[in-house]
Structure formats: C-alpha cells, structure tokens
N, C-alpha and C positions, 0 to 999 in steps of 0.2 A: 414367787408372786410378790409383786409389789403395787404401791398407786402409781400413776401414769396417767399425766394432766397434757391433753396436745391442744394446741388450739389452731384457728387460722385466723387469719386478717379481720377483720369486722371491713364488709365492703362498705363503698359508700353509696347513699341512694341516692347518687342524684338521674341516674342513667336504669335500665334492668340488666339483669344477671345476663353474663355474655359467657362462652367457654370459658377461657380467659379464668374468670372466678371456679366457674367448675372443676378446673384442671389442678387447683391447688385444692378445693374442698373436698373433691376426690380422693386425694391421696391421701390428707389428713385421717378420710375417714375410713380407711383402708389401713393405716396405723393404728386405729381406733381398735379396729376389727381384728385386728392382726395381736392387737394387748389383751385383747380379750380370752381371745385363743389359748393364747399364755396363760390363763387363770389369774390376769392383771385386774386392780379395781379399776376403771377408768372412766375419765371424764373430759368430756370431747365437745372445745364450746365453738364457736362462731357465732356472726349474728352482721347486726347494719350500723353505722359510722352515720350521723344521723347530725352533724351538727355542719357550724363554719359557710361561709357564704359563697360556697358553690352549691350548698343545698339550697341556700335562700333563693338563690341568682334562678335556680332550675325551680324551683318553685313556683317565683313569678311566672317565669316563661310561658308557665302549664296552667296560669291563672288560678291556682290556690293556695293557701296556704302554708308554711311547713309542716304543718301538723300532721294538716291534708296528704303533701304530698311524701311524706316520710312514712306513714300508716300504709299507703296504696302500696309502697316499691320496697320497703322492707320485708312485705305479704309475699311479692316478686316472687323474694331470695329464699323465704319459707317451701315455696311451691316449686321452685327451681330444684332445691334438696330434695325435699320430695319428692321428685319425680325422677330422681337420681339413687335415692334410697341410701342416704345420707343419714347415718343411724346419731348425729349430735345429742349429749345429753343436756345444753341449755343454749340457746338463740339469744342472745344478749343485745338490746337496743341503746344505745348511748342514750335515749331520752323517757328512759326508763327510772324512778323516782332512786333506786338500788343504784343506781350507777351515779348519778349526783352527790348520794352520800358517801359512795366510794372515793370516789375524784376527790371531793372537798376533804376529807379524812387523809387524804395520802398527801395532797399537796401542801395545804395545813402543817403537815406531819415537815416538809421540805422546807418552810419559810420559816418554821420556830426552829429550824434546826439552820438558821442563818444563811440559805443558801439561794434566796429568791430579794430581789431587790426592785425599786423603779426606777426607769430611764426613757430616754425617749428613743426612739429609734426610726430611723429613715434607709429605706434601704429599697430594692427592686423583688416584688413579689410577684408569683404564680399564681392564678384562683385555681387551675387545675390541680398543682403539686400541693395546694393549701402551705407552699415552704417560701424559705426569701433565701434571694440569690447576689453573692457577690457579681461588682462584674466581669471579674476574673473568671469567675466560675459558671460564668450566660454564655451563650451562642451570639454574641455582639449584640446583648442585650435581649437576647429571644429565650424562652426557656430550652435547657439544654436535651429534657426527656420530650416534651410537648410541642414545642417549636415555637410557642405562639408568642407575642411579646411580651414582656414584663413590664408590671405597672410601679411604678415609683409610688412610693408610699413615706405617708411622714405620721405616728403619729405614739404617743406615750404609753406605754405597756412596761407589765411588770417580767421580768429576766431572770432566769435561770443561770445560776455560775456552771456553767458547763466545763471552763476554763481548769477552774478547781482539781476537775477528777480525770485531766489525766495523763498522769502520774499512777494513780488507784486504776485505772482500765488496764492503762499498759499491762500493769502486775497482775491484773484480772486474769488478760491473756495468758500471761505466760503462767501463770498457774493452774490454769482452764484450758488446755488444749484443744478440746474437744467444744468449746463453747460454742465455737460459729462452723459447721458445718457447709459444704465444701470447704477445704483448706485453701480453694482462691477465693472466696468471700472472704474467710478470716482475714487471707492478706491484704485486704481491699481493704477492713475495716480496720486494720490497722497503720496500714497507709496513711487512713482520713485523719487517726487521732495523732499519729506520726507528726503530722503536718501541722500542728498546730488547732485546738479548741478555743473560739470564740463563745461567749455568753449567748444564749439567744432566748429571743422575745416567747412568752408563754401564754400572754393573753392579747386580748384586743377591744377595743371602746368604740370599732368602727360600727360592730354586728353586736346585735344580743337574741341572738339565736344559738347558743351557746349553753355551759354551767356554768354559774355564777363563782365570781370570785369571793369567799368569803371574806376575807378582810379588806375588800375593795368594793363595792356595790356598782361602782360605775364601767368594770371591767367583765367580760366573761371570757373562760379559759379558750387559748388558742384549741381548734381541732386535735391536731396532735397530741396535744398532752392529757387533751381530754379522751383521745382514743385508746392511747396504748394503754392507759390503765382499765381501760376494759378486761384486761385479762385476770385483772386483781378484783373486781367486780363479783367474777363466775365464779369466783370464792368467798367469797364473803370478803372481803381486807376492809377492816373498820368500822363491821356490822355486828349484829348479834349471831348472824348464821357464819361466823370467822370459819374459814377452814382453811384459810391461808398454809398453818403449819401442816396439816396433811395432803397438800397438794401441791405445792410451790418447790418444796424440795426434788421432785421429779417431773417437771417443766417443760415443755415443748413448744414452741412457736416455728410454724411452719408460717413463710410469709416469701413474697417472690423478689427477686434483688430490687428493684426500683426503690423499696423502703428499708435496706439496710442499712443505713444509717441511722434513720428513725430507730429501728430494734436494736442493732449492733451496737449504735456509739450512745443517743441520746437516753433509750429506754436505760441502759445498766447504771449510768450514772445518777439516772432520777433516784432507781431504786437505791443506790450508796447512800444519796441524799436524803432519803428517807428515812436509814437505816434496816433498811431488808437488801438481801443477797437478791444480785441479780438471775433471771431467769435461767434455768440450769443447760440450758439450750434454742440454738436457734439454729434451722435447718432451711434455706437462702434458695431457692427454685428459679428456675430461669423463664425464659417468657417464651409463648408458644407463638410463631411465628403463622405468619397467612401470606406466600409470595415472598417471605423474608422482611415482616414490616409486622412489627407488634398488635396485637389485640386492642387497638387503642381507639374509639373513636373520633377522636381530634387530628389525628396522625392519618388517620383511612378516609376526611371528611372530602377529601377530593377525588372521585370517583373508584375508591377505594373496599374494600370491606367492611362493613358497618356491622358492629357488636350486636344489631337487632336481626342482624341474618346469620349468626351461629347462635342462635338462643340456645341453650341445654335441651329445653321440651322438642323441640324440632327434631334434634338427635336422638334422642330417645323414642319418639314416634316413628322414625323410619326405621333404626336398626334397633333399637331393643335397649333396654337400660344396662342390662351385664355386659354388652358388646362395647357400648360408650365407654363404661368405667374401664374396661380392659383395655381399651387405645391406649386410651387417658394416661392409665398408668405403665404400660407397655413400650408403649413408640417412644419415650424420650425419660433418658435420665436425668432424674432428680436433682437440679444444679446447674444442670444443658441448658439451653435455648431449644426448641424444638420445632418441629414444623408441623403444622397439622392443616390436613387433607380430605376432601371425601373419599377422595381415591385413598388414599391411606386408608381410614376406617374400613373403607370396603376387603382393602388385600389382606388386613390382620382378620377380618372377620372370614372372611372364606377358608384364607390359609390355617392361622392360629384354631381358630374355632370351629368351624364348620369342615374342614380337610382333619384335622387335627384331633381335635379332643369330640368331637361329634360325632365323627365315624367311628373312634372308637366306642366309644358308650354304645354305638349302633350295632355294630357289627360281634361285638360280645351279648349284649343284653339278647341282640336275634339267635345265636348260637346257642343259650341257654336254655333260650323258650323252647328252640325245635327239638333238644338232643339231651337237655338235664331234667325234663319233663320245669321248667322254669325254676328251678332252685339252684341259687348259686353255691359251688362248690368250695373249702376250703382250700386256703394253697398251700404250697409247700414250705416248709420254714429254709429248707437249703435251697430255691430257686435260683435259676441264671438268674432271673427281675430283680433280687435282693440287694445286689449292690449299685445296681442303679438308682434306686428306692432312697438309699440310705445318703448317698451323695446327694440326690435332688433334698432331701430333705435337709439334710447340712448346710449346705449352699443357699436355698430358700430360709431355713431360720437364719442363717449370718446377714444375710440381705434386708430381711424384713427390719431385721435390729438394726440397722447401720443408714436406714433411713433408703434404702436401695428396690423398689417394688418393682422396676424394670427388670431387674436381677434376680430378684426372687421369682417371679413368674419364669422367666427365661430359664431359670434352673426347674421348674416345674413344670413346663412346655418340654425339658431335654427328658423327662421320664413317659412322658408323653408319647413322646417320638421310640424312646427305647422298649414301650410296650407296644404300640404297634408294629416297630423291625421286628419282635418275636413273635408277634401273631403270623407276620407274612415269614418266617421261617419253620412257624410249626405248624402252620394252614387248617388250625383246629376245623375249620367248616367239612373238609374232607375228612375228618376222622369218624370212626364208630363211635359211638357211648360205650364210657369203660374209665377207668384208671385215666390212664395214659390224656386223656379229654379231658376228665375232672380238674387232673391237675394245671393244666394248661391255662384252661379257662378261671381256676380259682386263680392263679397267678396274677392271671389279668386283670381280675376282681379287685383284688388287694394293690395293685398298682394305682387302679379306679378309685379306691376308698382312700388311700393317699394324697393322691395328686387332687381331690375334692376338699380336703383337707388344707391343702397347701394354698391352692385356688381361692379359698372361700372367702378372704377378704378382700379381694379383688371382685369376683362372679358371686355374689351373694344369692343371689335368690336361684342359678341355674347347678351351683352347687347344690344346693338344697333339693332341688328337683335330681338330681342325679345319686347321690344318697338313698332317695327314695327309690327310685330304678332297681339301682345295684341288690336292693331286700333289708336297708338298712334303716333302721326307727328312729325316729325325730328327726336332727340335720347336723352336720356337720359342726358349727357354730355350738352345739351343744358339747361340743368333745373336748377335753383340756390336751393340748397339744403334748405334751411330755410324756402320756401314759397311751395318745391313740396314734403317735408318729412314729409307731413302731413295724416293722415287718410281722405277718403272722396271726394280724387282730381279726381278719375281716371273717365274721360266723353271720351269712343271713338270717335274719329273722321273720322276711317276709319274702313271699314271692318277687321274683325280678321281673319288672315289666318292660316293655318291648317300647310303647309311647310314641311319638312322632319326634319326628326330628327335632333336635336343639336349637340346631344352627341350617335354618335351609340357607343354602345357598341364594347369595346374591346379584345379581347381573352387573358387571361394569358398564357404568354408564360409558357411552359414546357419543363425542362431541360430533 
C-alpha cells in the first residue's frame, strides 16, 4: 500500500467537454479506482484551465464576462464527470484564490533561484495552442497542430532559461527510464531537448486575465506556466495545507501527446528550477480519431464533426454510463491514436457486454434460482476455472499497473469467455440438483465474483449491481484486492437474484 497521486490535464473552458476530454478523464479515473482497489491512499485531481486569451476572445464572443463565462463552462466539465461517474477527489480551477498563491510561491521560488529574466520577444503565436512557433517549426506559417495562421507578435515578457537544464533533463532521462511513458513519447521528448533548448516567454503585458506577476505588476503569468503548476496546487506547494512531500513522490500525469512538451521538457525543468524533483511520471495518450481527423473543433469546422455532437451526456443517455467508460477504455490503447465510432460502441456493447458478461450473469443467476432453491453454491478449490482465474487475474493486475486498461479488461474478458466455454461443456441447465450441479455452478460464481472484481474499475456501478446478484454484501470496491483476488473466496451471504438484463441488447443502426 502506498500514496498515489494521478491527475489529468486541467481542460480549458473556452469551448464544453467533448469525448476527446472524456476519454483521458476516464481512464485517469479508472487508475484511480484500480489504486484504490490495491488498498492505495489516493488522490485523483482535475479540474478547468481558466486563463490566457482564448478564454477572454470566447468570452467576448458569448458577450460576458470571464468570470461569467469560466463559472458557466468549468460547471460544464463538473457535470460532464458526473455523469460519467468520475470519482476525482479535488476539481481544481486556475482562478481559484489557492492556485494564485500556488503559482506566485513556485515561480517566485524559480526567479530567486536566478533563473527567470526580461527580454523582449517577437516571434509567431497560436491563440489556440496558447504556444509560439518558430518558422521552421509552422506549416509555412499556419500552426502546425490547428492549421490556422499565426499571428506575429512583438512584445516584452519575462523568460524562463530553459536552455540551462538541458544537460540536467538529458541525465533526468537516463536515470528515469520509466519517466515518460510509451517509450515512443520518451523518444520524442528526447528528440525535442536533443535538438537544442531555447529560453522561452512566461508572461504577457498584452492580457490581464491571468496571475499576477509578483515582482512585475504590469505582467500576468503566460497560460502555461500558470497551468502546469496546477498540479502542485491539489497539494498544497507553498500553502499551509503543504502535502507536497506526501504526494509528489508518487506522481502521475496522464495528459494526451499534443502537450508533451509542455509536461515532458518544460514542466521538469521548471520544477529543477525550483528545486523540487520533477513529476515521477508522465503517461502520453494518443488522440481519438472521428474519420481519421482529431477531436478538434477548428480542425472539423468545415463540415466536419463538431465536439458539441459527441458531448459525454449524449453517450451516456443512449448506451448507459458503464458501456461508455468500457469503450473508452477498451477500444484503444493507452498511447495509440484511436478511432471512435457509434458503431464501435454499439459492437463492444453487444459483443463484450451484453453477449459476453451479461449472458453469463443470466444464465447462472436463472440456473440457481430454479435448481439451488436461489443460494449460490461454493466451488471447488481444484476446479478446471482455477487457472484461468489466476492468469486473468496476473495479467489484469500487470496491466492495470503499467498504465494498460485495454489489457487488463481483455485479460478479464478472456476469463469471461473461459467460464462460459465451461458452462457450454457442462450444460449445468440439464443437470439434476445434487453435487455434481453445486459444483459447477459454484465454479461459475467464483469466476463471477472475480472478473467483478477485475471489472470494477472500469464498470463501476454494474459491477456493483452484479456482486449483489451473485448473494455478495456491499460491492466490490469494498474488497482489497490482494486478499479477495484469490480462487476459492466466494461463500454467499444473501440470496442470488435473477434481475433484468444488464446489457439488453442494442439494434445497429442502418443507414
């Protein structure tokens, strides 16, 4: 048992919560769940990116306020989790009084430690990426993620020696194997510092919709630097609620590639600069594809897919919230690019779910009711199920730990599949009550009270409901995984009930 600190991205509000955010807050919070399990402390933040002038720009647009409009669409992303069942234990708002004194305390912390200076700087910027782009590094001057064009900008801010650290990253690396997650982001991230570290701009005089600069009044901190330290925020870093040393040392930033740089190269350096150890991990997700063309609304604005027609709540309203998070986390690996489909959702929900783990629950829990008089029976400790059991459960904890939840389920799906090949070889429905039936179906039980187990931080709430079926008290989530992931636990304590369908069946839509 240890602490275990994951976070995600703070989105920004200038837009509402699209998949896109879902599909990485999902999985965060599916690690969350999956530590917990472990008998891990944990603490699991997100929250809104609330500053820098694409919020002001979308503010206008919407004729209010920032205030206005950052209160309204940060609520969004509250209600978005929610409806996703998103178990975070703190929402974090950059314009939150906590997060000011966070920022000014760390950066503070970077300029007396000599490593912040003024300059002026002119160079070609993104309001979308909130970044600035050489024009080596533009789309012949267009931004190279957004497409749009870049604005030339001229104007005096204070600079970060980035240059400085690295030399200190390199060594980071190679001391830090494990630091950046997929091993081709690492290579990317080392590629960028490979290539040479330029100083770059940290504040701006143009906006003051921002955090102030404290040794500068006429500046407020660029976006950036005022976002990443959010995650030193959800800790206290430079507060009276400090919990920096019990959380920090076991670190997680789940964030999708478009920002590793920001995490990879800019964020570890800050922190050298500061003198704290950089984040103990960063784990690099790929982008979920629609046609093969990113979740982006700038990108889809030409008759395209538009982020307000895959909201979260939509998905959840038609197929159910454990069926969403099971895509979510299912259809593509953590680090992939992925594609996502309704048709997709539809096939893993029939096949996975409703073919799969629903018919079984069904077809044992009816078996019990008519022929055990509804009390489920213990199974065998030497069952053929046993080492199936044991490998899904290996497989599924190496997964969960290695940042792999496609993997883990899939390992937990194969025990799935290998208790109903033994149902259809031992056809308990044709059997008499007796022995030979008990044990069968106790088999099955205990495959059930595993793979709910295994499931549960993924299908939260139908695990739970399934637990209760099977005759078992409280829910899964209640169970510490080390003492209840074993062959041979399952003793009902309550009657097994029969219930309606998990997973009815869905129609494919026809064009």
């Amino acid at each position: 048992m240890a602490n275990y600190y994951i976070t995600t991205p703070i989105y920004y509000v200038n837009d509402a919560p699209h998949v896109g955010h879902a599909y990485c807050t999902v999985n965060a919070d599916a690690m969350a769940r999956w530590h917990r399990l472990l008998g891990d402390d944990v603490k699991f933040l997100t929250g809104t990116d609330e500053h820098g002038q694409k919020i002001a720009d979308a503010a206008i647009k919407n004729g209010v306020s920032p205030r206005e409009w950052t209160d309204q669409t940060s609520q969004r992303f509250r209600e978005a989790w929610d409806a996703l069942n998103i178990s975070y234990d703190d929402f974090i708002r950059t314009t939150e009084p906590r997060h000011f004194e966070t920022v000014q305390k760390f950066l503070t912390a970077v300029y007396d430690n000599g490593y912040i200076y003024k300059d002026v700087y002119q160079g070609l910027y993104c309001v979308s990426c909130e970044d600035y782009y050489t024009l080596e590094s533009s789309n012949d001057g267009n931004c190279p993620i957004h497409g749009s064009l870049l604005t030339e900008m001229r104007e005096e801010n204070w600079f970060f020696k980035l240059s400085a650290f690295e030399a200190p990253l390199l060594a980071y690396y190679e001391e830090h194997p494990q630091f950046v997650t997929p091993e081709t982001k690492r290579n990317e991230a080392l590629a960028f510092i490979k290539s040479g570290l330029r100083d770059i701009s940290i504040t701006r005089t143009s906006i003051s919709w921002g955090v102030p600069v404290p040794w500068d009044d006429q500046h407020v901190f660029y976006v950036w630097y005022d976002a990443l330290i959010n995650y030193l925020t959800g800790i206290g870093f430079g507060r009276e609620d400090d919990e920096t040393s019990t959380w920090w040392p076991n670190s997680h930033h789940l964030i999708g590639k478009e920002i590793l740089r920001f995490h990879c190269v800019w964020w570890p350096a800050m922190c050298m600069a500061a003198g704290l150890e950089p984040v103990s991990h960063v784990q690099v997700h790929g982008w979920l594809l629609v046609g093969g063309q990113k979740l982006s609304k700038t990108m889809a604005a030409e008759g395209g897919v538009k982020l307000t027609d895959i909201a979260p709540v939509e998905l959840t309203d038609e197929f159910g919230v454990d069926p969403i998070r099971y895509y979510l986390l299912r259809e593509t690996s953590l680090g992939n690019d992925g594609d996502f489909s309704h048709e997709g959702i539809t096939a893993r929900y029939n096949t996975d779910l409703a073919n799969s783990l629903g018919n079984l629950v069904a077809r044992v829990s009816t078996i019990v009711a008519s022929k055990c008089a509804g009390v489920g029976p213990s199974p065998e400790l030497d069952s053929d199920l046993r080492a199936a059991a044991q490998t899904a459960i290996d497989d599924a904890e190496s997964a969960w730990n290695r940042f792999a939840p496609n993997h883990a389920l899939e390992a937990t799906w194969g025990l799935i599949g290998a208790t109903n090949a033994y149902l259809e070889q031992r056809a308990p429905w044709k059997m008499e009550p007796g022995e030979e039936l008990d044990a069968v179906l106790g088999n099955a039980l205990e495959a059930i009270r595993l793979v709910t187990i295994l499931a549960t931080p993924a299908i939260p709430e139908v695990a739970a409901r399934i637990w209760t079926r099977i005759g078992l008290a409280g829910a899964p989530s209640d169970e510490v995984f080390a003492s209840s992931a074993q062959w041979g636990r399952y003793r009902a304590t309550l009657a097994i009930e029969k219930g309606e369908p998990l997973f009815p069946r869905i129609k494919a839509s026809v064009e």
